[in-house]
ZAMARGU-4260 file (C-alpha; in steps of 0.2 Angstrom, whole numbers, plus 5000, padded with zeros to 4 digits):
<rodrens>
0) 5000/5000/5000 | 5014/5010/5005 | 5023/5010/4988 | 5007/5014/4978 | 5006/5029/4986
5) 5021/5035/4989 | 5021/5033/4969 | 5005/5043/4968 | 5011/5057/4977 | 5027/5058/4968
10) 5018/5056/4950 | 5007/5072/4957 | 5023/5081/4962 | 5031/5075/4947 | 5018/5085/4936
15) 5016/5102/4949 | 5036/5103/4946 | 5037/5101/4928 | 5024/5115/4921 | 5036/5127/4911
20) 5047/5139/4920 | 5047/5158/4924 | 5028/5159/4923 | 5026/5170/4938 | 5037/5172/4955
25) 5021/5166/4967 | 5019/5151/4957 | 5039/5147/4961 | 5036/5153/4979 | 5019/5143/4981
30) 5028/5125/4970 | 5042/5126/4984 | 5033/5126/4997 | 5021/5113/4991 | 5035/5105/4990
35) 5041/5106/5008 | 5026/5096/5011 | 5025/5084/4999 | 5045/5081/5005 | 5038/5080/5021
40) 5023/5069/5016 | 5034/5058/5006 | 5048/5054/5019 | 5035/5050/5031 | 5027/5038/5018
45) 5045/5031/5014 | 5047/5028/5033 | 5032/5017/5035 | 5039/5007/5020 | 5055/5006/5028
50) 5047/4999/5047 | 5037/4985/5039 | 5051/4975/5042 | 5064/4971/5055 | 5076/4974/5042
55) 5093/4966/5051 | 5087/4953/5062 | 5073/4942/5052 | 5078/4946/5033 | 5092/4938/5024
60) 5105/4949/5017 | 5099/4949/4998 | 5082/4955/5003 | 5090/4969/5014 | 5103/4975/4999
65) 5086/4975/4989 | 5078/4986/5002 | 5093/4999/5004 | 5092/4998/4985 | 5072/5004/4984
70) 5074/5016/4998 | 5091/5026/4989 | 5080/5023/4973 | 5066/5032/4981 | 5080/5044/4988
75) 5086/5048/4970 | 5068/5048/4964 | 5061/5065/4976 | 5080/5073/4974 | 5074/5073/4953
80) 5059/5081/4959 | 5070/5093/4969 | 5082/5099/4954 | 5065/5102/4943 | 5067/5119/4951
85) 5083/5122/4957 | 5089/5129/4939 | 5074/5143/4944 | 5080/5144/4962 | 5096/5139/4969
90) 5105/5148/4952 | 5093/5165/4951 | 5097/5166/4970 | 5118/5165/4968 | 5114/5176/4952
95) 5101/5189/4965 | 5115/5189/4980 | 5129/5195/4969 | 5120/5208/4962 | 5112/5214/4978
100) 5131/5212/4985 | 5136/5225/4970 | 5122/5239/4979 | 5128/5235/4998 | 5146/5238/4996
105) 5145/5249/5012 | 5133/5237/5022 | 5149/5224/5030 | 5137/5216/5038 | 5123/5210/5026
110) 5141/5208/5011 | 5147/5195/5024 | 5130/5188/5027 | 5127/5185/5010 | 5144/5178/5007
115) 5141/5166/5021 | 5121/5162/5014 | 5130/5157/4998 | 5143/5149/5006 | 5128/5137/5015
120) 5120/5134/5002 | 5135/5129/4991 | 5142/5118/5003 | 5123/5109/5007 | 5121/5108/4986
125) 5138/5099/4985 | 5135/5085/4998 | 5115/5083/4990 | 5124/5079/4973 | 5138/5066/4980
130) 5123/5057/4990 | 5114/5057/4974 | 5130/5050/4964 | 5131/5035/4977 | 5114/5032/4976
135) 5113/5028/4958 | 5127/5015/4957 | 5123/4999/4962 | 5139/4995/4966 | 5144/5007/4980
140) 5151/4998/4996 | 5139/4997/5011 | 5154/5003/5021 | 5155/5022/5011 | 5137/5022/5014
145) 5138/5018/5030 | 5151/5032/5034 | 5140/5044/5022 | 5127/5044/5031 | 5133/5046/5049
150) 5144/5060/5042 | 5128/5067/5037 | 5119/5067/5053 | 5133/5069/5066 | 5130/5085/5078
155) 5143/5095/5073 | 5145/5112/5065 | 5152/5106/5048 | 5138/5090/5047 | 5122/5094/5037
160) 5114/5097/5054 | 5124/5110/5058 | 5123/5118/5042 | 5106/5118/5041 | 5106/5125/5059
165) 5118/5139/5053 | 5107/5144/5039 | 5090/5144/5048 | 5100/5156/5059 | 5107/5167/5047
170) 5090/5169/5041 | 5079/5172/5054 | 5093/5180/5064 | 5095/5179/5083 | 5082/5184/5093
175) 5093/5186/5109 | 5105/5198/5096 | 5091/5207/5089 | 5093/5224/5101 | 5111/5225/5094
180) 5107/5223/5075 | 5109/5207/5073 | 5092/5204/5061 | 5092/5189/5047 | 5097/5190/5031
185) 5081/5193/5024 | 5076/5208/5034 | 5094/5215/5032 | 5090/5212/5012 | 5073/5222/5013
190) 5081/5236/5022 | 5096/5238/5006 | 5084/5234/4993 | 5073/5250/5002 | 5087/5261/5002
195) 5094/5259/4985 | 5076/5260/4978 | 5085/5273/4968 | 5096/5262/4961 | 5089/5245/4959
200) 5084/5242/4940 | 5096/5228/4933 | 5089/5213/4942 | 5072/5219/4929 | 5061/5212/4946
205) 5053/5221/4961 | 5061/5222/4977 | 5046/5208/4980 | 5051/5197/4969 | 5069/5198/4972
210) 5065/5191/4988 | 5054/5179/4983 | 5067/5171/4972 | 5078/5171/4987 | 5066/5162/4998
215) 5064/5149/4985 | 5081/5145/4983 | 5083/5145/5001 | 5068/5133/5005 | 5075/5120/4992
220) 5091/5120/5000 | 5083/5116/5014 | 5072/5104/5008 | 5090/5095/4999 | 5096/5096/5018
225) 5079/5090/5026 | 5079/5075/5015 | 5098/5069/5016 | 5098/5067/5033 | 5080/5056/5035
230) 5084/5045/5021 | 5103/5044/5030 | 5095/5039/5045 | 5082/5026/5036 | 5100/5016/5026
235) 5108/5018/5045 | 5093/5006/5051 | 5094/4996/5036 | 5111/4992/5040 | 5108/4989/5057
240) 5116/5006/5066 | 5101/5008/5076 | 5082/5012/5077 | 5084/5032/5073 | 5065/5033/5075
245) 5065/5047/5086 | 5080/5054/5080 | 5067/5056/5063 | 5051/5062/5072 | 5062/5077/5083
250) 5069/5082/5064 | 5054/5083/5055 | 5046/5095/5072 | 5062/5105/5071 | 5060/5105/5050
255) 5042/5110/5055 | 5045/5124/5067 | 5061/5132/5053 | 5045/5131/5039 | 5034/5142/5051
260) 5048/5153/5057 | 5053/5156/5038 | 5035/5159/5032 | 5030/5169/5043 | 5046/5181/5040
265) 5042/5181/5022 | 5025/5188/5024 | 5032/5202/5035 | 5047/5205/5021 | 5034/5204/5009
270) 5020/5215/5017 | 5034/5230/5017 | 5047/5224/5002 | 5042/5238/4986 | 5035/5232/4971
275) 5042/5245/4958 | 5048/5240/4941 | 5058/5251/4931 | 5073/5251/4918 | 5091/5260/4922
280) 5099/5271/4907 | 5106/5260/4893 | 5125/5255/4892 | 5123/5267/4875 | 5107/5279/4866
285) 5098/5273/4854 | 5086/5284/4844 | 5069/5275/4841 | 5075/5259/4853 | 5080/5267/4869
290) 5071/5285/4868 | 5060/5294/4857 | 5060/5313/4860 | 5047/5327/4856 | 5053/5338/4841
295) 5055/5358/4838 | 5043/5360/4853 | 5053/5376/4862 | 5066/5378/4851 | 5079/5394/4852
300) 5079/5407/4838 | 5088/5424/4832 | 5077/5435/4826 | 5081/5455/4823 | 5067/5468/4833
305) 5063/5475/4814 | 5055/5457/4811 | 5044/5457/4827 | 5032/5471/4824 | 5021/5478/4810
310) 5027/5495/4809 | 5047/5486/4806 | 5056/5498/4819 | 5069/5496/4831 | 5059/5508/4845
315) 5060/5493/4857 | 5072/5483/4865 | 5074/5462/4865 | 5065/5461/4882 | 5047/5468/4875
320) 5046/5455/4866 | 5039/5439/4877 | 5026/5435/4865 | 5028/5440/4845 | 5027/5432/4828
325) 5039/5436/4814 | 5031/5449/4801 | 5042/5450/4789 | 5061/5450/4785 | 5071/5466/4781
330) 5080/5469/4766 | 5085/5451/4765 | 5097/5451/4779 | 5102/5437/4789 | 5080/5431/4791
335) 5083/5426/4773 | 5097/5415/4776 | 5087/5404/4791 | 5072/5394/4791 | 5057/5408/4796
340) 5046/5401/4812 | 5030/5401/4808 | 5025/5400/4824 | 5025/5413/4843 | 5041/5421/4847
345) 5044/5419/4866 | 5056/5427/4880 | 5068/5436/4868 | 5082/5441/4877 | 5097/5453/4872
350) 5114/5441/4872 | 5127/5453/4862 | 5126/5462/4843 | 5136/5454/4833 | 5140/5434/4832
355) 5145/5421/4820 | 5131/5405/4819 | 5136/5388/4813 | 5120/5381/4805 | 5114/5363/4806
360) 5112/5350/4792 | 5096/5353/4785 | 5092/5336/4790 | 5093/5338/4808 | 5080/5345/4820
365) 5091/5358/4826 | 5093/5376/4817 | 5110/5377/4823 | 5124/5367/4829 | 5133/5384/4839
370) 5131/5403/4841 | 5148/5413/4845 | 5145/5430/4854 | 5158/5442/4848 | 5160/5447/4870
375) 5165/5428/4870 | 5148/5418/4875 | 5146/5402/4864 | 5128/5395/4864 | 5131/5375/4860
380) 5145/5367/4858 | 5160/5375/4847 | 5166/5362/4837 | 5168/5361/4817 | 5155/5368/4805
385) 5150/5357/4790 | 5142/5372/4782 | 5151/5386/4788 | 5149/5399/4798 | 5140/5415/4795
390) 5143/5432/4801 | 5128/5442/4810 | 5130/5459/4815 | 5115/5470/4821 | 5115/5488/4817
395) 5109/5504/4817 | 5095/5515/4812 | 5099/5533/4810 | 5106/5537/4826 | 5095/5533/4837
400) 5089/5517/4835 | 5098/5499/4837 | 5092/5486/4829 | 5096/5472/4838 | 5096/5451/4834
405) 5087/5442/4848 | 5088/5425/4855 | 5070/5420/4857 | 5062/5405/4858 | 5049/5397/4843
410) 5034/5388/4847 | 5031/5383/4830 | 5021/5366/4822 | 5026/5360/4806 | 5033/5343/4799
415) 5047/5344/4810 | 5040/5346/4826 | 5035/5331/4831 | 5021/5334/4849 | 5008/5323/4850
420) 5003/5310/4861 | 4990/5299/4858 | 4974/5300/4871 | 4965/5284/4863 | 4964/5271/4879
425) 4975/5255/4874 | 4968/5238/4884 | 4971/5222/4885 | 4962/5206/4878 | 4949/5203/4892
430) 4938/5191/4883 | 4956/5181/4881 | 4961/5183/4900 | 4973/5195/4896 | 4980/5209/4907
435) 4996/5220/4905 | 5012/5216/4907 | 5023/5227/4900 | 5024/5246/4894 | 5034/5257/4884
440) 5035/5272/4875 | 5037/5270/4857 | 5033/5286/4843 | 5022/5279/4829 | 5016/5290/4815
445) 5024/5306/4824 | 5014/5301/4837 | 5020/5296/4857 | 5011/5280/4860 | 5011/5270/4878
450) 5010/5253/4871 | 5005/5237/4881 | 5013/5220/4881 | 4997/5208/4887 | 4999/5189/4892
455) 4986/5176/4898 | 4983/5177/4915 | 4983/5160/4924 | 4981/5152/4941 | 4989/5160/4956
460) 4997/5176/4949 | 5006/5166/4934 | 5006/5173/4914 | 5005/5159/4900 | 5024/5167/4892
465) 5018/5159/4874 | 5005/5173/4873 | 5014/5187/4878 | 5016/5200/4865 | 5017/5220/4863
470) 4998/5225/4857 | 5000/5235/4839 | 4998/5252/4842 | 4984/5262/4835 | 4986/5265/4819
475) 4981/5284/4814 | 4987/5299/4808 | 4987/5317/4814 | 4978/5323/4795 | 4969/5311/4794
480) 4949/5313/4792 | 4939/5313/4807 | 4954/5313/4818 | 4952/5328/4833 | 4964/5336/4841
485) 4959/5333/4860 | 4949/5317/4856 | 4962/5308/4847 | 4978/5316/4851 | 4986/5330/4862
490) 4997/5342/4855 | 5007/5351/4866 | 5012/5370/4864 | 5019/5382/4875 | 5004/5384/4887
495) 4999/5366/4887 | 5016/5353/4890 | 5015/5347/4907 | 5014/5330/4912 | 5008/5323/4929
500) 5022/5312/4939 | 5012/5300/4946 | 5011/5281/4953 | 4993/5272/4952 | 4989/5258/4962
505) 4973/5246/4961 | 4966/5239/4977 | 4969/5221/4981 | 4962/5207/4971 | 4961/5218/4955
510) 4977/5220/4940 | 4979/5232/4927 | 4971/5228/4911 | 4970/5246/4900 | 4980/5264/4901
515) 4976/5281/4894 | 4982/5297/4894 | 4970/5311/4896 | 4969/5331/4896 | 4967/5337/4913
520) 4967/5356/4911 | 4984/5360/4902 | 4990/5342/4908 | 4993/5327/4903 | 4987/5315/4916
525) 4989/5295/4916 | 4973/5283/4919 | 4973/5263/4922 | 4960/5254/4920 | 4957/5239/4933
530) 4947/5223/4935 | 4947/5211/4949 | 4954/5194/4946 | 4950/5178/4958 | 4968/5174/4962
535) 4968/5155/4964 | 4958/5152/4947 | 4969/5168/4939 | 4950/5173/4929 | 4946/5189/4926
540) 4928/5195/4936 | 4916/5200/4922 | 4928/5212/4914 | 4916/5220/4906 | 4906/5226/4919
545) 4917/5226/4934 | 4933/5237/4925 | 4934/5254/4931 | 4947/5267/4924 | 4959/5275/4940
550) 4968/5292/4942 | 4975/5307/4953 | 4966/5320/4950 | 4976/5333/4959 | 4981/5349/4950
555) 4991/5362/4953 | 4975/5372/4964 | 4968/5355/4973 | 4970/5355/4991 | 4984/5341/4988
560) 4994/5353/4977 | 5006/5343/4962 | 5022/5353/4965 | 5035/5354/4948 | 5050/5346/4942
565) 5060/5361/4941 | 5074/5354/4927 | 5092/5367/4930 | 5099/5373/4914 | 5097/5354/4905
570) 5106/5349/4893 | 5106/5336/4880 | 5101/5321/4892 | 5111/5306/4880 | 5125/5318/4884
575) 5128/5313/4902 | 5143/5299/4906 | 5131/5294/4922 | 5116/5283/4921 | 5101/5294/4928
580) 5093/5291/4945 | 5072/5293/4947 | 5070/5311/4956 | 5051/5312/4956 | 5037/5306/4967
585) 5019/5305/4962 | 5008/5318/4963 | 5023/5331/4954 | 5022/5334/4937 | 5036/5341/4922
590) 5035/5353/4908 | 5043/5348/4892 | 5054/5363/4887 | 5073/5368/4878 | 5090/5363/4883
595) 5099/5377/4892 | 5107/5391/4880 | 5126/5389/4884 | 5123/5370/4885 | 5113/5369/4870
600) 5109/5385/4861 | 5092/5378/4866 | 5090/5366/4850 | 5082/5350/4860 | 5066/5348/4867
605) 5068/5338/4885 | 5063/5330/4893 | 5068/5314/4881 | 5054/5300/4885 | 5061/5281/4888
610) 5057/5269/4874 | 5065/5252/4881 | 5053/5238/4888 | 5047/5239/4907 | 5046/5221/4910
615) 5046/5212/4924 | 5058/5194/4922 | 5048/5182/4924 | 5033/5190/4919 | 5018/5194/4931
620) 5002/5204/4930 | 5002/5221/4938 | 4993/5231/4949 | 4998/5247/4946 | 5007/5258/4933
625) 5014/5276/4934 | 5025/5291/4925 | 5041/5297/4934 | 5057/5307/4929 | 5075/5302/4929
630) 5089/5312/4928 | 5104/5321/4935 | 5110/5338/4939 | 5110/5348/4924 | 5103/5336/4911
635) 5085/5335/4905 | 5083/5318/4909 | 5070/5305/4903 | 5049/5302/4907 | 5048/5284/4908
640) 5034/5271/4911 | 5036/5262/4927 | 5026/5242/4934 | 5019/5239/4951 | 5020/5221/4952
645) 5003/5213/4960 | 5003/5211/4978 | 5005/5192/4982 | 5008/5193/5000 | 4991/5193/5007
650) 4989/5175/4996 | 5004/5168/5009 | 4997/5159/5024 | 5006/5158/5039 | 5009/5139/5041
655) 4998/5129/5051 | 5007/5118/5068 | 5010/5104/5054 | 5023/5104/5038 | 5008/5091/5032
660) 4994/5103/5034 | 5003/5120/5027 | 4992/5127/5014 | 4991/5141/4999 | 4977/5151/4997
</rodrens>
């Protein structure tokens, strides 16, 4: 009886281990510890097969090599079902402690923690695979079995019991320590991964799932540890070393209490552990892969005073003019020689009269590469001029009048300007299960799209990866007919280019499954659309009715004021040698605008907007979404998309008194 359902339960675990990997965090967390039990449960079983018999003093010695042989075959048997997931694991964990390690070089403490975690887990992986090796030649001596398995289960520090004991520790921490610091490993993690919120984007996985990962990997060890030393002690009796009964019941209540202790932890570390997912600067810029930028929004111009009124006089100075338009171009001086802007002269200033003005490729967005002041002042960067400079000198009327070139600033739409975002909502596949999984900027048509990468939700938090894909993007154009302005698209001018800063986060029990912009006065202003989801069965609740489209609402006048982004004479933010850092919370917002005038000459519109794909590795449905900056000092930075993965902790029971009876919502 025994046999057949030890054979059972092993043919279940056999198919829970082998469904395809990466499908979600929880369902890696959830496997493992369904796995402590069905360890548990098996060991047990294995046991009862073991005691049928008095195996040394009424069986002859064929029949006991037999049994040794079936109980090390039922040994190799669970360790396989083990190694199904210790690729996804033990290996992402080593692979997540070194690159927490690279974050925590000032924490001593949790670098030598981790280094001893590792260490653990090494050693206790290392002794699993040479039990494993004996057990699966037939013609390994009884005597290096023998001295194997009392290696195994001997008290001391260096013994698999004394490892496991050391790694429970260095978990969980001391409780006696605790007033001096001494925390576990886990909590010490939490605390670093919080810190460098800032800086943690590499790993492409929340704080929360870095942590899971851990956990699992940690568990299986465990579980490799657990198992060596029952089925040592069960070839001990079969050899006739002794009974080791008891010495298997007091294991399996202290395997019992480490479970509870370490689940319980995890729940806390989950509960607090930040669920943000967002993408570090590239190693290098890539137009169209990396970014996508708003053209010729604000873009720095010279323009002469005779150009910027009716009457063509020079009566004024640089500074009255704040708002104008060209109105003509006299005598065919240097206006001639420029591209005219068609569009509103803004906050002209007086630099100096004269100046020499390299200008850009006709190909490029920018009217000029550099502006040299003959006092000294260089707009852009000097460097060689394809095209030749060109001499501008302003001059004077009669004697009383100067007419002088301004620097102003041209708010003008035209084929080179490309700033519109689309305002059509994008949503994922609902009648197919699908929610969002991924966002990114990406410009189609002239147009700045935030397109959606969906996936099949499944049970218990996990995405079907063969149905992941980026959703096309809406396929229209600015001219085409029936397209509105305000309906269809936003174009942003002078008056109307902010964009709210915020995070947006669903209640629990619902995920993201649609986004939008929207024009909230003068804003841009992000919405999700969110449906609640039965966790274990992974459907969506009627979509259809239940969805409901989520916001912040602030503006600049609510009670809850949105304060700016203030960016400090930015320039060109590709230009920087330093990866940017986020520097926004939610409720903020940031006004598109021109590169500084000695950076830049004011030529590029910034902020730039980051086109690589937020994803989260493996994949998971979300619960929230939201806009922030990154940037640095003196650079325009980038607007970016950002993940909030969904909230799994509240689906982690703490443990029951019984490894047996621990159960997953």
């Amino acid at each position: 009886m025994y046999p057949q359902k030890w054979l059972i339960r092993l043919v279940a675990l056999t198919v829970l281990l082998s469904a395809k990997p990466s499908t979600a965090i929880i369902e890696d967390v959830i496997d493992v510890i369904r796995l402590g039990k069905e360890v548990a449960s098996s060991v047990l079983e294995t046991w009862h097969f073991v005691e049928q018999t008095n195996l040394v003093n009424e069986v002859e010695v064929p029949f006991l090599k037999q049994k040794q042989k079936k109980i090390l075959t039922r040994m190799t048997d669970l360790s396989r079902q083990i190694a199904l997931v210790e690729d996804k694991t033990v290996n992402v964990a080593h692979w997540t402690i070194e690159s927490i390690t690279e974050r925590v070089q000032m924490n001593t403490q949790l670098q030598l923690g981790l280094k001893d975690l590792s260490d653990l887990m090494n050693s206790i992986s290392i002794q699993h695979t040479l039990m494993n090796k004996f057990a699966m030649h037939d013609d390994v001596e009884p005597t290096t079995l023998d001295s194997f398995a009392e290696w195994t289960v001997a008290p001391n520090n260096l013994a698999i019991q004394g490892l496991l004991d050391r790694l429970h520790l260095l978990i969980i921490g001391s409780p006696d320590l605790a007033s001096i610091g001494n925390s576990g490993v886990l909590y010490q993690i939490a605390d670093s991964l919080e810190e460098a919120s800032s800086q943690v984007c590499s790993t492409r996985q929340s704080a929360q799932q870095v942590l899971y990962q851990l956990y699992s990997a940690i568990s299986i060890t465990e579980l490799k540890g657990y198992a060596m030393m029952q089925f040592s002690w069960m070839l001990l009796k079969s050899l006739g070393k002794g009974n080791y009964s008891r010495e298997s019941i007091l294991m399996r209540e202290r395997f019992t209490e480490r479970t509870q202790k370490t689940q319980i932890l995890l729940k806390k570390v989950m509960e607090r552990a930040d669920r943000h997912v967002w993408r570090c600067d590239p190693a290098h810029h890539v137009e169209h892969e990396t970014y996508e930028t708003v053209t010729r929004l604000l873009q720095g111009y010279i323009e002469n005073e005779v150009d910027m009124n009716n009457d063509g006089t020079c009566r004024e100075n640089c500074a009255a003019y704040q708002f104008a338009e060209n109105m003509g171009c006299y005598k065919d001086m240097f206006c001639s020689r420029q591209p005219k802007c068609t569009g509103k002269l803004l906050n002209c200033q007086f630099v100096d009269a004269d100046m020499w003005v390299c200008p850009a490729k006709q190909s490029s967005m920018r009217r000029y590469e550099y502006i040299e002041y003959e006092n000294g002042r260089i707009l852009g960067k000097k460097g060689s001029c394809s095209r030749g400079t060109t001499k501008v000198d302003s001059w004077w009327r009669w004697l009383f009048w100067h007419c002088s070139y301004c620097f102003c600033v041209c708010d003008e739409q035209s084929s080179k300007s490309d700033r519109f975002f689309n305002l059509r909502e994008t949503v994922s596949n609902v009648t197919a299960n699908r929610v969002i999984t991924g966002l990114r900027f990406r410009k189609f048509n002239r147009i700045i799209h935030l397109q959606i990468q969906e996936g099949e939700l499944g049970p218990r938090g996990s995405i079907n990866t063969s149905t992941l894909q980026w959703k096309p993007m809406s396929d229209y154009k600015i001219l085409d007919k029936g397209i509105k302005n305000g309906v269809d698209y936003h174009t942003l001018t002078w008056d109307k280019r902010s964009i709210d800063l915020d995070d947006l986060i669903a209640p629990s029990s619902h995920v993201v499954t649609g986004i939008r912009f929207r024009k909230v006065g003068t804003h841009l202003n992000l919405e999700i659309r969110i449906t609640e989801v039965d966790f274990v069965s992974g459907l969506l609740m009627d979509p259809h009715t239940t969805s409901v489209w989520i916001s912040n609402d602030n503006t600049v006048q609510s009670t809850e004021k949105r304060t700016e982004i203030v960016l400090n004479r930015p320039d060109v933010p590709t230009n920087s040698r330093v990866k940017s850092k986020p520097d926004s919370t939610t409720n903020q917002y940031i006004d598109f605008t021109h590169t500084d005038m000695d950076a830049d000459a004011a030529q590029t519109t910034i902020p730039y907007l980051d086109a690589q794909d937020v994803i989260s590795i493996p994949p998971c449905p979300i619960s929230g979404a939201g806009i922030y900056h990154k940037g640095l000092s003196m650079y325009g930075g980038f607007v970016a998309p950002k993940l909030i993965t969904y909230d799994y902790s509240p689906h982690i029971d703490i443990p029951q008194p019984s490894v047996a009876d621990v159960e997953v919502r």
